[in-house]
N, C-alpha and C positions, 0 to 999 in steps of 0.2 A: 263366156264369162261376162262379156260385156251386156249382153244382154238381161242376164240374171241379175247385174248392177242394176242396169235401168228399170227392170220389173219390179225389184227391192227398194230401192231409194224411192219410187213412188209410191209402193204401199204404204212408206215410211214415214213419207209426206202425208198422204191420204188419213192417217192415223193421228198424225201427230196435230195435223189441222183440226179431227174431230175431238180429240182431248180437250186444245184449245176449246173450241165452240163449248165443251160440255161445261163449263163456265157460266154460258147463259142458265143452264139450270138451276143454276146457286145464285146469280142473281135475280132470278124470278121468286125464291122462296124468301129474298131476300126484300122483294117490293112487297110479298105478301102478308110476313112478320118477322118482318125486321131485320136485322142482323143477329139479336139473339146472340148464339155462343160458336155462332158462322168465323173462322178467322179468319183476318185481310192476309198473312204469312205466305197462303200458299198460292196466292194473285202475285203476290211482291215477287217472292220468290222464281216464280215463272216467270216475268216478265224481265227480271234482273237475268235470267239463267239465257232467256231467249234473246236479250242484247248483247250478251258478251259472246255469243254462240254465232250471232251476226257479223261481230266484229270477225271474229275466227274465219268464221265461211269467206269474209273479203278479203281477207289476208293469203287466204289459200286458194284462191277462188271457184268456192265450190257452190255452184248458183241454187243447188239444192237446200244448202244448207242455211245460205242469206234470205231467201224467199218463206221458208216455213217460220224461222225464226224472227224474220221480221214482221211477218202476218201476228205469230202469236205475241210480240211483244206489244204491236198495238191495240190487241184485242184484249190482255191484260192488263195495261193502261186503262182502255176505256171501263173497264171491270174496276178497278181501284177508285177511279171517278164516282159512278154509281154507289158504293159502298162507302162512300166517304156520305156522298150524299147523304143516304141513308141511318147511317151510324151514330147513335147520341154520342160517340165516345170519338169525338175528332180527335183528341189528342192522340190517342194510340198512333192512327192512320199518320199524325204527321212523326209522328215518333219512327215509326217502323219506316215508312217510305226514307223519311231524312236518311238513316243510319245507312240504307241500303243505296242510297241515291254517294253518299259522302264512301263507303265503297268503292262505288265504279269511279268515282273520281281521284279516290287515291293509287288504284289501280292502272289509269289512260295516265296518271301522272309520273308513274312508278315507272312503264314501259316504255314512256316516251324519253324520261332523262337517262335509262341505265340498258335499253335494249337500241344497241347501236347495228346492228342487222333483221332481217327480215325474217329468219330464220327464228332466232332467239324471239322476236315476238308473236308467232309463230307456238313456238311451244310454251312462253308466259301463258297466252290466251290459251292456248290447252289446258293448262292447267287449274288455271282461274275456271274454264269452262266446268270442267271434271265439278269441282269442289261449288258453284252454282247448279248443276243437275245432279249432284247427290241430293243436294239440299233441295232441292224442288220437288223429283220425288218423298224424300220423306217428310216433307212438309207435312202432306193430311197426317201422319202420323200423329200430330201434334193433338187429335181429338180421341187417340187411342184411349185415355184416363177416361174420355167422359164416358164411351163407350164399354169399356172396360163397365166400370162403377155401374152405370144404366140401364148395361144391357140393351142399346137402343141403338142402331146406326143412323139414325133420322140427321144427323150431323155432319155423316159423310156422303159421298157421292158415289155411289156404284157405277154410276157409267166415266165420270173420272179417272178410279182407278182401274178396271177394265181396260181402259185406254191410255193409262202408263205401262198399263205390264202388257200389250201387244204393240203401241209403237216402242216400246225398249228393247224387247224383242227383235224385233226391224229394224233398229237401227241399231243394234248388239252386230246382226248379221252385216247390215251396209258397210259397216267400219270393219270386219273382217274382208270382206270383198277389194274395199279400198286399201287395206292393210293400211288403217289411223287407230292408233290406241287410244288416242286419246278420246275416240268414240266409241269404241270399245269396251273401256272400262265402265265409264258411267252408267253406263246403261245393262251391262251388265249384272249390278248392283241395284238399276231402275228394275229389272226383273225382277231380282227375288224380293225389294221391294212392294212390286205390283202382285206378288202372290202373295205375301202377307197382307194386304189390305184387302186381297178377293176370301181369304182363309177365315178372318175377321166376320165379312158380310155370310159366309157359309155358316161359322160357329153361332150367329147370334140370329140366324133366322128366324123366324117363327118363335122365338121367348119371350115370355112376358118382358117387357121394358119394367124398370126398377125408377120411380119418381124423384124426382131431387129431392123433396120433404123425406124420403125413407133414405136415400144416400146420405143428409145429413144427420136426420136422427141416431143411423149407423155409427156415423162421427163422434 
């Protein structure tokens, strides 16, 4: 069993690191035109999901878990950077990052005056984690309308979501091996998430894309 841990927690890693990376493919389309209708959400979202996932890993300390987590939060950082760069529309960026940033600080402030054992903050941060990687996977959702309307996936990432619904998978299973719900459940949910984002990229293959001048004329 131990060893079936250790085979899993690395694939889980090995996956969860390339999701990360697949980030740079959005910011390359992103130096090439623009930002466009690219959203910052699902950079924030990851990066906030992959901090508070780190806190958790040191509180239990699961070297697995602070090592993957704090690779991807700084590689979602440096991603938010880039795209601010880029972005006519700063204000968003400070809008979104503030609200997610003022978050995590009413949360380290929450835990620190009312979690007076280790235990209790312990399953806070479970909790807090569960409800940032729900949101992180269905972040990309968030382009499903344009997609939908367009008939176009040019918005989303196929190898993004590829690689939520096979590291959610992996680490569905890690946290079954571990017996942690609270790894468990998220990601359990990251699955049938990551099949409706791959279900998406199947249904609209090959269709003609629909133009924004005919989605509005529609209107």
């Amino acid at each position: 069993m131990a060893f079936l841990e250790f085979i899993v927690s690395k694939l889980a890693m090995i996956f969860t690191l390339g999701m990360f990376s697949s980030g740079v493919q959005t910011v390359q389309k992103i130096k090439r035109k623009g930002t466009g209708d690219i959203p910052i959400l699902p950079f924030v979202t990851i990066a906030t999901s992959a901090f508070v996932w780190t806190n958790y890993g040191l509180m239990k300390g699961d070297g697995t878990i602070i090592f993957v987590n704090l690779i991807g939060c700084l590689l979602n950082c440096s991603y938010i950077l880039l795209y601010y760069w880029y972005t006519p529309n700063k204000k968003l960026v400070y809008q979104t990052v503030g609200a997610f940033l003022g978050v995590l600080f009413t949360v380290h402030m929450y835990s620190s005056m009312y979690h007076t054992n280790a235990q209790q903050a312990i399953e806070f941060f479970g909790l807090v984690g569960n409800v940032c990687a729900i949101a992180m996977f269905a972040s990309p959702l968030a382009q499903l309308r344009v997609v939908l309307e367009t008939g176009s996936t040019e918005s989303m990432s196929f190898l993004l979501s590829f690689m939520v619904l096979v590291q959610s998978l992996l680490w569905w299973w890690y946290g079954v091996l571990v017996q942690d719900g609270y790894i468990q459940f998220p990601n359990a949910i990251g699955t049938c998430l990551g099949l409706t984002q791959i279900a998406v990229f199947g249904y609209f293959r090959g269709k003609q894309p629909v133009t924004v001048s005919q989605v509005l004329h529609e209107v």
